[in-house]
N, C-alpha and C positions, 0 to 999 in steps of 0.2 A: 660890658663895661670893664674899661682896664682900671687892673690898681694900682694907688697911686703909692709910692715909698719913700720914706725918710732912709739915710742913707749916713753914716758914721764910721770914721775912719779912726783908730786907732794904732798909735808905733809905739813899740816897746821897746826900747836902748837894752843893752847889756852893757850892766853896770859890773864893776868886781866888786865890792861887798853889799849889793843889793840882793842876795839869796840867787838863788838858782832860778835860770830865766822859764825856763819849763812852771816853776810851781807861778810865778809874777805870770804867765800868761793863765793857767787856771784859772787862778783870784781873778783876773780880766773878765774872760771868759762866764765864772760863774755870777760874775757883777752884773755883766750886761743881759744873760739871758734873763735875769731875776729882774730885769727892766726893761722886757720884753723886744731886743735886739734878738736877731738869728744871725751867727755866722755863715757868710755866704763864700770865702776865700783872704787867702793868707801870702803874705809875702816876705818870704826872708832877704835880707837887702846886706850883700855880705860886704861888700865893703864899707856901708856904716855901723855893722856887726847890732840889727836889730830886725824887730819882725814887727810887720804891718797886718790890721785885723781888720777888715773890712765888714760891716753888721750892714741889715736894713731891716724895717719892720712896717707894718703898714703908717700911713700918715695919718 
């Protein structure tokens, strides 16, 4: 039986007085596994200067 997954993308902009984009992805980060998302891959997107987080967890 294959499983089936829910699948949630998240961007994070860098902002300038938004804090440090490193600790905004943490808080992300510790959000979604605490709502049972797994990070599965990441994407820095440098010309719109933000990072893409890709989760899924089972359905």
């Amino acid at each position: 039986m294959n499983p089936r997954w829910s699948h949630k993308v998240i961007e994070i902009p860098y902002k300038m007085f938004a804090g440090k984009l490193t600790d905004r992805i943490q808080q992300e980060l510790d959000k979604m596994s605490a709502q049972g998302w797994e990070l599965v891959s990441t994407l820095f997107i440098e010309h719109e200067v933000s990072v893409r987080l890709f989760f899924k967890k089972p359905a």
